[in-house]
C-alpha positions in Angstrom: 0.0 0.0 0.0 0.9 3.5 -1.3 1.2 6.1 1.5 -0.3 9.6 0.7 3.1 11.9 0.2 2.1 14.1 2.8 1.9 11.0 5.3 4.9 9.7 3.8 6.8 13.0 4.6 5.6 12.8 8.0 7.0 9.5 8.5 10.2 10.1 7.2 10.5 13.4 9.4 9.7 11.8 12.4 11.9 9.1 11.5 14.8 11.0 10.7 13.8 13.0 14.2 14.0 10.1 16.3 17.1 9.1 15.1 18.9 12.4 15.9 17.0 12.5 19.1 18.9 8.6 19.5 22.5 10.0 18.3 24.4 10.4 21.1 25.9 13.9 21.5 29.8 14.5 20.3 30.7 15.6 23.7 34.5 16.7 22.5 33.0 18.7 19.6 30.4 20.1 21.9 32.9 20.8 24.4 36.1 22.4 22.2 33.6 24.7 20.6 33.1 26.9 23.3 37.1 27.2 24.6 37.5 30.7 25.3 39.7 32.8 23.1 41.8 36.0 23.9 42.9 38.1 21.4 43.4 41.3 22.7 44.9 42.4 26.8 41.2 42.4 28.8 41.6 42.9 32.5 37.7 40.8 32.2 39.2 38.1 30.3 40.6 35.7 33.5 41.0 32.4 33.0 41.5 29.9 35.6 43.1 26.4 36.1 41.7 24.2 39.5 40.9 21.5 40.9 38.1 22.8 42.9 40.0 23.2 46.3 42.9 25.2 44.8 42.8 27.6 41.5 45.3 29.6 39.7 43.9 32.7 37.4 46.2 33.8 34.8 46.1 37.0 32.9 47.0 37.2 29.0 50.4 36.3 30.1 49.1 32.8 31.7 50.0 34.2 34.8 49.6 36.8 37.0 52.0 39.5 35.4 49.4 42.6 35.2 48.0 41.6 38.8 47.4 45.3 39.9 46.0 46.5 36.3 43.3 43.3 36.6 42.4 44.2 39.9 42.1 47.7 39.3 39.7 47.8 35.7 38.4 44.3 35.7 38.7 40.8 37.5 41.6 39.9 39.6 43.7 37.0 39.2 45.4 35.2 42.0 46.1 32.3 43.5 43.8 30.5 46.2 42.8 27.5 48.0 40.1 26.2 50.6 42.8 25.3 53.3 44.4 28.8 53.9 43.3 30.7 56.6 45.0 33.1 58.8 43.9 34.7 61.7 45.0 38.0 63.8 45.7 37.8 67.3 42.7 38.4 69.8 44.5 40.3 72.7 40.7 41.2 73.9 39.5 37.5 73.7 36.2 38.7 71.7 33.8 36.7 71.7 30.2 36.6 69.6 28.6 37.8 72.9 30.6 41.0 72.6 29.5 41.7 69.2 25.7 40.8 70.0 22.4 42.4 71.1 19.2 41.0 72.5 16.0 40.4 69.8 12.7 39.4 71.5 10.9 36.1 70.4 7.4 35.7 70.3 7.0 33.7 73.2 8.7 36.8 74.9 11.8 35.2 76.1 14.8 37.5 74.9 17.8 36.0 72.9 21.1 37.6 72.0 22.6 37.7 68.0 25.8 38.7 66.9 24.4 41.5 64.7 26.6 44.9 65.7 29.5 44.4 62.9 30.6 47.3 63.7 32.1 47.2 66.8 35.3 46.5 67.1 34.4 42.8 68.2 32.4 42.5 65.4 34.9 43.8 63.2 37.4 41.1 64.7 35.1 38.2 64.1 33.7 39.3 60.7 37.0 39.2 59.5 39.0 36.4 61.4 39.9 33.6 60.1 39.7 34.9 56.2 41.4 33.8 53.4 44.9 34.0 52.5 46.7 34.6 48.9 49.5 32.2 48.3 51.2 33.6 45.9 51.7 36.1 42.6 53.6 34.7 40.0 54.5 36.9 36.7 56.3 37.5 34.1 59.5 39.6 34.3 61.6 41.0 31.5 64.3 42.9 30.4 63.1 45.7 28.5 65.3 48.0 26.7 64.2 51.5 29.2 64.0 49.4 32.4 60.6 50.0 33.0 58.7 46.6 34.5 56.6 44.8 31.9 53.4 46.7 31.3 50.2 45.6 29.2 50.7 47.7 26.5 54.3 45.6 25.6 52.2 42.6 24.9 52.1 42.2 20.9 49.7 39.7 18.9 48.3 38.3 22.0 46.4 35.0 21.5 45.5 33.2 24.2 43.4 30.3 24.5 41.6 27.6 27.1 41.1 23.9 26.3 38.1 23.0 28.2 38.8 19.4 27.0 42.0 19.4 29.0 41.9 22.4 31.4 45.3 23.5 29.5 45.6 26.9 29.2 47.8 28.4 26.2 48.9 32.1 26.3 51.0 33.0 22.9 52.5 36.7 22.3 55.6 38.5 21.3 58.1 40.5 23.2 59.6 43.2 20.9 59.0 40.9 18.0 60.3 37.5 20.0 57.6 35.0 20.1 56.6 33.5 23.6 54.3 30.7 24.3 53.3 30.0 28.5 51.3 26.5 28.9 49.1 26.8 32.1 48.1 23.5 34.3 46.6 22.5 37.8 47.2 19.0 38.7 43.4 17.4 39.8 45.2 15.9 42.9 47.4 18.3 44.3 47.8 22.2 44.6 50.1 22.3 42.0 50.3 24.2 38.7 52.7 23.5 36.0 53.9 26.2 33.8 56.1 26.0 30.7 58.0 29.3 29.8 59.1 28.8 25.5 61.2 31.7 23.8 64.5 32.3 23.1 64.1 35.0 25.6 63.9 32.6 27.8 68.0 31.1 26.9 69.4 35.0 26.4 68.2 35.4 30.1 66.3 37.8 29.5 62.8 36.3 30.4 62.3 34.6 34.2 60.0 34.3 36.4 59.4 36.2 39.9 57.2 34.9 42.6 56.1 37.3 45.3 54.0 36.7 48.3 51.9 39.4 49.6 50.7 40.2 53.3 47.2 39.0 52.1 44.6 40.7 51.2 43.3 44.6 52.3 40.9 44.9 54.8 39.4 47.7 53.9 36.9 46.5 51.7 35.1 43.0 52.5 34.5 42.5 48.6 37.6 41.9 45.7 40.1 43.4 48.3 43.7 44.1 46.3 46.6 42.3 47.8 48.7 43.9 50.4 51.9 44.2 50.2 52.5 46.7 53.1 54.1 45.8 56.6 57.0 43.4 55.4 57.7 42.5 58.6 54.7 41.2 59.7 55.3 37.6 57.6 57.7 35.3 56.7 59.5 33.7 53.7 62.3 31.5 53.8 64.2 30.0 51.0 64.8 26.6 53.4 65.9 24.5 50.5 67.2 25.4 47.2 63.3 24.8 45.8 61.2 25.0 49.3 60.0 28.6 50.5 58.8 28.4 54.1 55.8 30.7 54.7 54.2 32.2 57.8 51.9 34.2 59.0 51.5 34.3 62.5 50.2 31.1 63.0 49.8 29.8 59.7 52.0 28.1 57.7 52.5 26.7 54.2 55.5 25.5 51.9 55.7 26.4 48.3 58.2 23.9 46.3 59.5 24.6 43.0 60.9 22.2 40.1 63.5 24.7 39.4 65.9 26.3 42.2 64.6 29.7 43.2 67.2 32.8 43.7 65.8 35.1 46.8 65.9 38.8 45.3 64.7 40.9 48.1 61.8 40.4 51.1 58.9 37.9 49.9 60.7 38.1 46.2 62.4 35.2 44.6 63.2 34.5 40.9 63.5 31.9 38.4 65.2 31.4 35.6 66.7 28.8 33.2 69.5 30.1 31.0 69.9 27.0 29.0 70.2 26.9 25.3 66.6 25.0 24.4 64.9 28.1 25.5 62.6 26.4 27.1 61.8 27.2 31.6 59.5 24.1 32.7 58.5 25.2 36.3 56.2 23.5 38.9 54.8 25.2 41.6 53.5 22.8 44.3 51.6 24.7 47.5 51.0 22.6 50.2 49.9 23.5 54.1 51.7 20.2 55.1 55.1 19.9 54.2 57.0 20.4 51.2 57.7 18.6 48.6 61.2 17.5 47.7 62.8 16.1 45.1 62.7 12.7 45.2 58.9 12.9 46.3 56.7 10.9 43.6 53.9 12.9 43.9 55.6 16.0 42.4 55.8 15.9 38.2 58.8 16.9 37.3 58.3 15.9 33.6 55.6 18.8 32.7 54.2 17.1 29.5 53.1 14.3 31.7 51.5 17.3 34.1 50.0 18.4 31.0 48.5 14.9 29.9 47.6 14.3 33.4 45.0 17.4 33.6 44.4 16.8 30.2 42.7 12.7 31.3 41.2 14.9 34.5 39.2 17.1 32.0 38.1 14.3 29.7 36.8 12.0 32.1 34.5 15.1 33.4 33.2 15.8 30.2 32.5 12.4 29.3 30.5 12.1 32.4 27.8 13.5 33.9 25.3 15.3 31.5 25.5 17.3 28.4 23.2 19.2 26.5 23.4 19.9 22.8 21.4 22.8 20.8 23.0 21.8 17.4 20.3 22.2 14.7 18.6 24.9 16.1 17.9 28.4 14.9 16.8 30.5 17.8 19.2 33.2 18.2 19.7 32.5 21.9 20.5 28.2 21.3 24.5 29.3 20.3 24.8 31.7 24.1 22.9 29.3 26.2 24.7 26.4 25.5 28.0 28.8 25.8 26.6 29.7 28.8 26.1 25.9 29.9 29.6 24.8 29.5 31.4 27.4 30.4 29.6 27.2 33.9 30.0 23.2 34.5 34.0 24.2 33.5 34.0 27.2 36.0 32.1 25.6 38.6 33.8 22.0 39.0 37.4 24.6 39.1 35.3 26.8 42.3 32.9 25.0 44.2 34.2 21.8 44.6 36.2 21.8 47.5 36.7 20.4 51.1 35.4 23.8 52.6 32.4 25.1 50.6 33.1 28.1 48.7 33.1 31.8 49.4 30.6 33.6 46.3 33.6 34.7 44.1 34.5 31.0 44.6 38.4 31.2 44.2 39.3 34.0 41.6 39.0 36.4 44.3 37.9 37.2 47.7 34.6 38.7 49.0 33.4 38.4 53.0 37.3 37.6 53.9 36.5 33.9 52.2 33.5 33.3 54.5 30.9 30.2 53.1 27.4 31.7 53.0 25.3 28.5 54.2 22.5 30.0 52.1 24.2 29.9 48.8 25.0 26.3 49.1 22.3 25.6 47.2 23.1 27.6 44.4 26.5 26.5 44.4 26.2 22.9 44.3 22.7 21.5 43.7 23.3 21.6 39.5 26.3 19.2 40.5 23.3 16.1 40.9 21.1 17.7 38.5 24.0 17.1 35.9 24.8 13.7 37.8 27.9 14.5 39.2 27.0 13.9 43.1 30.9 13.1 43.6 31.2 17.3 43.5 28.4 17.7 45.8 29.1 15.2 48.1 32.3 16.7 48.9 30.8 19.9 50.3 28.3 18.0 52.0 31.3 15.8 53.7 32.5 19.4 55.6 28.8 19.8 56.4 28.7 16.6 57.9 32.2 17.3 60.0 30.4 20.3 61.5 27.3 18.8 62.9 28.5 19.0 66.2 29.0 23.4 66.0 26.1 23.5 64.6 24.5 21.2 67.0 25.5 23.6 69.3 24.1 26.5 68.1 20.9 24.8 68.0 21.5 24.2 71.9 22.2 27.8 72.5 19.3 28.9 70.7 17.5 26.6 72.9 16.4 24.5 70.0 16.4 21.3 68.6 18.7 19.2 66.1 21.9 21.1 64.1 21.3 24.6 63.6 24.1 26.3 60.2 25.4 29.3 60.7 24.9 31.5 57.6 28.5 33.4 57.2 31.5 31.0 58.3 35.0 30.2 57.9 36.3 27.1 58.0 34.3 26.1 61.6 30.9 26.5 61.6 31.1 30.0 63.6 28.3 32.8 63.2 29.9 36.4 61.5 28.7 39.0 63.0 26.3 41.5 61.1 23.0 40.6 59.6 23.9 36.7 58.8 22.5 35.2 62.4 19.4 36.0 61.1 19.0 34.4 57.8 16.9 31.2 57.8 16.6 30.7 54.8 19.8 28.8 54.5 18.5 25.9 57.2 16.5 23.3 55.0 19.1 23.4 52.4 20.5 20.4 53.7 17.3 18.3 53.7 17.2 19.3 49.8 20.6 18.7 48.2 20.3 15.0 50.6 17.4 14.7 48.4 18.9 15.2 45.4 21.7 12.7 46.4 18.8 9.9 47.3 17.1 10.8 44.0 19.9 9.7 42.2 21.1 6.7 44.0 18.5 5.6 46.3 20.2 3.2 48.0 20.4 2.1 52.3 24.2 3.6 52.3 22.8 7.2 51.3 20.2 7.2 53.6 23.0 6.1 56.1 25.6 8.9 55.3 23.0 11.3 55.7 20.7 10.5 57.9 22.0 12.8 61.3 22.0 15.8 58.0 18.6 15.7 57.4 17.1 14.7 60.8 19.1 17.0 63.0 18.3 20.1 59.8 14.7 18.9 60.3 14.8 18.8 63.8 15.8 22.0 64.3 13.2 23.3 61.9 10.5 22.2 64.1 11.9 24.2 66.6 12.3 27.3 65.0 8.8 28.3 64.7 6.6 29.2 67.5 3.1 28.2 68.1 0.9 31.0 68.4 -2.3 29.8 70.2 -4.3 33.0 69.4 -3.8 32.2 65.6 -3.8 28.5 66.1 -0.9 28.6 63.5 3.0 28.0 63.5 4.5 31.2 62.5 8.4 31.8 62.0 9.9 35.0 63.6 10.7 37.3 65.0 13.8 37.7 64.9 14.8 37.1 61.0 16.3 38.4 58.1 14.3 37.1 55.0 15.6 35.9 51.8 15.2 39.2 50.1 17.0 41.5 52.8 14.5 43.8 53.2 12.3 44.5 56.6 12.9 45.2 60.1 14.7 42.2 61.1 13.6 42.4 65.0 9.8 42.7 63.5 10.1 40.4 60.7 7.4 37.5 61.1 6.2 34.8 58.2 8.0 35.0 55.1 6.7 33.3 52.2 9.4 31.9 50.6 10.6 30.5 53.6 7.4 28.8 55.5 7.1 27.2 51.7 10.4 25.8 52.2 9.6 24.7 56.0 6.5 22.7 55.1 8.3 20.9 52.0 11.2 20.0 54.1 9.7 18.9 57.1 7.6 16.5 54.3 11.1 15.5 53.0 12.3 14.6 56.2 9.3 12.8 57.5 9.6 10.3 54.1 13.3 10.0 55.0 12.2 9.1 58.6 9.5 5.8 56.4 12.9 5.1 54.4 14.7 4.5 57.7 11.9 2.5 59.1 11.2 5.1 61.6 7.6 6.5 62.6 6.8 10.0 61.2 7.8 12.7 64.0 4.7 13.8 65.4 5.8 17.3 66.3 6.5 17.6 62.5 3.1 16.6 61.3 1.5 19.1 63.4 4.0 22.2 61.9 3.3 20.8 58.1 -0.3 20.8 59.1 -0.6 24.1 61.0 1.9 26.5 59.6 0.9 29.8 58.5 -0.5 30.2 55.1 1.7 32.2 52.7 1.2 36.0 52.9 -0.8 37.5 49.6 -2.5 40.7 48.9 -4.0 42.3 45.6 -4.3 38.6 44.4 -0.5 38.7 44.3 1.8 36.8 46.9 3.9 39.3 48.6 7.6 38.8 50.5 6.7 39.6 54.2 3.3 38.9 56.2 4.7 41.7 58.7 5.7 43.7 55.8 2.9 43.3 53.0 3.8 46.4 50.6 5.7 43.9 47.8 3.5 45.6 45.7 2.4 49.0 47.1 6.0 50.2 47.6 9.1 50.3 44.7 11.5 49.8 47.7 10.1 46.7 48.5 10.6 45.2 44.9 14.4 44.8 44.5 16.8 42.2 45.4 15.7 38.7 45.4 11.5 38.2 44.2 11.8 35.2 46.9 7.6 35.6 46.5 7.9 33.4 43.7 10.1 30.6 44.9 7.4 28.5 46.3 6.7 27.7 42.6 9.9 27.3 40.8 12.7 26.6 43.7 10.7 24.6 45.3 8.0 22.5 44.0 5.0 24.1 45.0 2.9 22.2 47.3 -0.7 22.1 48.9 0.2 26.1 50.3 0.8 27.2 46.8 -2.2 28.6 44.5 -0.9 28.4 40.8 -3.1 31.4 39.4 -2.2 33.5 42.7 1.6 32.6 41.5 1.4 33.2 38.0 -0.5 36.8 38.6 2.8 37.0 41.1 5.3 35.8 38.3 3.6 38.8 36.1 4.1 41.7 38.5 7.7 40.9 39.1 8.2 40.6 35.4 6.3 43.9 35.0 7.5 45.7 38.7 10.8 44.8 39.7 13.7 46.8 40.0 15.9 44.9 37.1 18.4 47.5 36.8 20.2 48.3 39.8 19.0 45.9 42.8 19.0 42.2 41.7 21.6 39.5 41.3 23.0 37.2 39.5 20.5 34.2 40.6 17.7 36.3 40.5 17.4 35.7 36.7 17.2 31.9 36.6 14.8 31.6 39.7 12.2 33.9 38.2 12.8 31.5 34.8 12.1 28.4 37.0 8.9 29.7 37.7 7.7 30.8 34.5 8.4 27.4 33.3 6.9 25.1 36.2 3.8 27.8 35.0 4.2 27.1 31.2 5.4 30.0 30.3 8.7 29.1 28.5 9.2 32.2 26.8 8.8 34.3 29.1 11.5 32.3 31.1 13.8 32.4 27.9 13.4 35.8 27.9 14.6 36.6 31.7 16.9 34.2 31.8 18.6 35.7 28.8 18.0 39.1 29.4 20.7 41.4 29.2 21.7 43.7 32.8 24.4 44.9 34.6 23.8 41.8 37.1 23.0 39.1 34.0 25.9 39.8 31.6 28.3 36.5 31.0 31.6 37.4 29.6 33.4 35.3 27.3 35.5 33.1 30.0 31.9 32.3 31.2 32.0 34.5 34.6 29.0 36.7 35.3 30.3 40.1 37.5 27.9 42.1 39.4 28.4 45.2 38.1 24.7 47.0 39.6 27.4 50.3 39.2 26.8 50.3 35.5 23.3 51.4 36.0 23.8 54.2 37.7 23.7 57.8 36.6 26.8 59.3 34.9 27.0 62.2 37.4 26.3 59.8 40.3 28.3 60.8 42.9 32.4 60.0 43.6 32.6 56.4 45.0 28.7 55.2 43.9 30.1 54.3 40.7 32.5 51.5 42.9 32.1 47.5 41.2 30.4 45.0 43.6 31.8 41.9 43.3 34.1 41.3 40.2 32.8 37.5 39.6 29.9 35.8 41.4 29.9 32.5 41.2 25.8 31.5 42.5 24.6 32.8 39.2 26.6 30.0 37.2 25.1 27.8 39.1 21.8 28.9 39.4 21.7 29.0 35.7 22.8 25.2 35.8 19.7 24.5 37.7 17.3 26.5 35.7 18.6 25.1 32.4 18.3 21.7 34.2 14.2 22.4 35.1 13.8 23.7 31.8 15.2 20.4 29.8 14.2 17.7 32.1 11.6 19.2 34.0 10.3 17.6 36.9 8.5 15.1 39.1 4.8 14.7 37.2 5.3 17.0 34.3 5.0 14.9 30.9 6.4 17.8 28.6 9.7 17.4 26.9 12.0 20.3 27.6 9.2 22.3 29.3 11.6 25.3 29.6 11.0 26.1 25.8 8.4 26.9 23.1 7.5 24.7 20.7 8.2 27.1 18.1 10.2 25.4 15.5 13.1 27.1 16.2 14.7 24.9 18.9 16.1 21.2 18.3 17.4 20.2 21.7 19.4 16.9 22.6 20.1 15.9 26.7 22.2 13.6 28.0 22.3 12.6 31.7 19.8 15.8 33.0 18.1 14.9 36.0 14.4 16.0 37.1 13.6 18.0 40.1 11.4 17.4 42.7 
């Protein structure tokens, strides 16, 4: 039997569809085609090489040669790590209680909270322990006047990262002579390998000088410069021919070299290699430990293995995990979100993948002295299991784990139950002083990113490992809220400081966002409790069932039941629109009326303040709601949209630069940058791309995050749902 042609054409489209749909995706080809390219000396364009608990960012020079001119007009680059912390002397033994005043409860009991960061005890604590630069390594070179190497000497720059092997490759010229510099971190050690080619190089005119700085300036809590003031106060000693002892006050760390090191002056040491192949191969190995020597194993001498090492590293990452492939389609946006994609799962398994969770800025540079914000954590790691890599987020969840007994104790001293998590910490689980002690939002993160591990491998040894996280998280969420037997309703607050930052924090009662998230985690923790074989927690059933309902007015859901004006006031509609992450963070349950939240997602779309008062994660959380509502292009179109906070440079970062909205005549000092990279937008856009492909528990639509215009062919690999 003849088929009609139209039928026939049918067929063979759907045929030839499926059969691209079944072609696995070309992951190197996928991969290679978004390696960032340098062509021209960009203090933006900062590449890094990591391993997650160590980085090293390099400049055009593939090191850190124009440290002061990056710092100064763009993003820094430095060197960093997860393990190195120093901390000032405490002559006055300040404590939290000095920095802390008393907030009233609702039961009328009267509490104390390290919230006056002012003082000089809160100043102490805010900024001790905080995170220490290792090193600057740069470029020096002989020019013909004297004069140190400046920017404007590099010629026919070129400069190029290999996301397939995490090799970096900086080529220029020198007065005509040609240089190449090959960049590499090891994925098992703090080391970096660099090699130096140019006949520069054998004329001695080409070394390189490492420098140690004091650490960072205080006088700014966000993308400090380095300090290299006060000489005295720190050590470095050339102990070996290639080991340089450091110290600072109590902290201490060895750097080795491959190649002996010549001390020049205080915290100043060279390296060169006069030999006729023109070639300096250098390896740098930091360590807090001991130092390497040279008859250590673990040390590569033989930098083209270094170089094939990271280079195995980077392919085994890429071939695991999932991938998502836009090839075929002709929406304008497929080419920069798929960019966008990669470059974040390259930048984020480099940053947020350490044995202490990261600070925002992750390690390029340094914002709140290196402190982990608890309530970022989500952000930060959650795409790791939604692109089925749990290995990345299980080793933040490992330091979690180490400090369940702090934050068992805070829950103690709060008079609670369970582990309560600080919200701004170092490497212990110790409240900052300011406004941090009274976020909540950051306390059923825990339950949800366990969650996310079950989901993926449901299995008696995950329940195991993290059974005392979500019991003890959930635990202390039942205490947390008060019973109020007028209402004859859990509310939550006072004290807190909501999602959004706005509101008087001593006032501050019933949140939206975050009595959503208390009733769906308390749910999530009562089925952990069945797969445990334990009884459901009584106390926890009566919260679920007797929490306050979510705060609305004008048919809209607003931030703040103390606090309604979301919608009456313009100063009430910046920063995070927490209102809709009920329905798009979280999965929206029984407290959650879709229509309320969809006229909700369309005043925020309409009202907000997109220009000057939003961040980076702001963008894909709104997206995640439009498309849990079915509203995939509006949620193309926000998480796309261009804005100071929402602009992706080529090396994938995404600054927050709320300065560039501001009036030209705005006033000296207003026109100051934020934070030069901020990390939680990555990964929030990891998540939202994740929703928006896979979707999520129930929902039959394939890749619900996009219309069904004709102008998107889509292929996923590995994407897992949400809840």
């Amino acid at each position: 039997m003849r088929l009609p042609f139209a039928t026939a054409l049918l067929v063979l489209v759907c045929t030839l569809s499926f059969a691209r749909a079944a072609e696995k995706i070309d992951r190197h080809t996928l991969v290679t085609r978004h390696n960032p390219v340098i062509t021209r000396v960009d203090p933006d364009a900062t590449l890094t090489v990591g391993n997650g608990n160590f980085a090293f960012g390099c400049d055009i020079t593939g090191m850190q040669t124009f440290a002061e001119f990056h710092h100064r007009n763009g993003i820094p680059v430095e060197i960093l790590s997860r393990w190195c912390w120093v901390t000032d002397p405490n002559p006055n033994n300040y404590t939290l209680a000095d920095a802390s005043k008393l907030y009233k409860h609702p039961d009328g009991s009267e509490q104390p909270y390290a919230t006056l960061a002012s003082t000089p005890a809160g100043q102490y604590l805010r900024t001790n322990p905080r995170n220490h630069p290792l090193a600057q390594v740069s470029l020096e070179y002989d020019k013909a006047d004297g004069t140190p190497l400046a920017p404007e000497d590099i010629q026919e720059p070129n400069q190029t990262l290999d996301l397939w092997t995490g090799i970096v490759t900086s080529q220029f010229k020198l007065d005509g002579v040609p240089v190449k510099v090959t960049t590499a971190c090891a994925p098992d050690s703090d080391t970096v390998a660099l090699r130096i080619e140019s006949e520069l190089v054998s004329k001695g005119k080409l070394r390189v000088r490492l420098a140690f700085p004091r650490g960072h300036k205080l006088d700014v809590k966000n993308t400090p410069g380095l300090d290299w003031s006060q000489p005295e106060s720190h050590s470095s000693r050339l102990t070996e021919q290639n080991v340089i002892a450091r110290e600072i006050g109590t902290t201490r760390y060895f750097v080795s070299t491959t190649t002996p090191v010549v001390e020049r002056g205080p915290h100043t040491f060279l390296i060169k290699d006069e030999s006729s192949k023109g070639i300096l191969d250098l390896g740098l190995d930091f360590s807090a430990s001991s130092p390497i020597v040279a008859n250590t194993s673990r040390f590569f001498f033989d930098n083209p293995s270094y170089f094939k090492k990271s280079a195995a590293h980077w392919k085994s990452f890429w071939l695991s995990g999932a991938a998502i492939d836009f090839t075929g389609s002709t929406n304008p946006l497929a080419k920069k979100i798929e960019e966008r994609i990669v470059l974040s799962q390259y930048l984020m398994a480099v940053q947020m993948a350490g044995d202490v969770p990261p600070q925002e800025s992750g390690l390029t540079c340094s914002t709140w002295y290196g402190k982990h914000h608890t309530e970022m954590i989500w952000w930060h790691t959650a795409h790791f299991a939604l692109f089925g890599r749990d290995a990345l987020l299980e080793k933040n969840l490992d330091w979690y784990q180490s400090q369940l007994p702090a934050a068992r104790e805070l829950a103690k001293f709060r008079g609670w139950k369970g582990a309560r998590w600080a919200k701004m910490t170092g490497p212990e689980m110790r409240e900052s002083p300011g406004g941090p002690p009274l976020i909540v939002w950051n306390q059923p993160h825990m339950v949800y990113l366990c969650e996310l591990l079950y989901r993926n491998n449901p299995t008696p040894a995950t329940l195991a490992k993290y059974r005392d996280l979500v019991l003890e998280t959930a635990d202390c969420l039942a205490s947390m809220v008060w019973f109020d037997p007028a209402r004859k309703q859990y509310v939550l607050g006072p004290p807190l400081w909501i999602a959004q930052e706005i509101g008087d924090q001593a006032t501050s009662q019933n949140p939206g966002f975050e009595l959503s998230y208390w009733r769906w985690a308390l749910d999530v923790a009562q089925q952990w409790r069945k797969r445990l074989g334990l009884p459901r927690e009584e106390k926890w059933d009566h919260v679920i069932n007797n929490l306050s309902p979510l705060p609305q007015r004008h048919g809209m859901y607003v931030a703040l039941e103390s606090q309604p004006d979301t919608w009456d006031n313009i100063e009430s509609r910046h920063d995070h629109p927490q209102m809709l992450m009920p329905l798009g963070f979280l999965p929206g349950g029984p407290d959650v009326d879709r229509a309320t939240m969809d006229r909700t997602l369309t005043g925020v779309l309409q009202q907000w303040d997109w220009e000057t008062k939003i961040w980076g994660w702001d963008y894909p959380l709104v997206a995640m709601t439009a498309t849990r509502l079915g509203r995939p292009a509006e949620a193309l179109e926000v998480l796309m949209r261009e804005g100071p906070n929402n602009k992706y440079l080529p090396t994938g970062h995404a600054p927050v630069r709320s300065d560039e909205a501001l009036p030209k005549d705005a006033p000296p000092g207003a026109r100051k940058r934020e934070i030069a990279v901020y990390l939680p937008a990555n990964g929030a856009f990891l998540s939202a791309i994740a929703l928006m492909v896979a979707g999520w528990d129930g929902c039959t639509e394939e890749f619900p995050g996009f219309p069904k215009d004709g102008t998107w062919t889509i292929r996923a690999e590995g994407v897992k749902r949400l809840p």
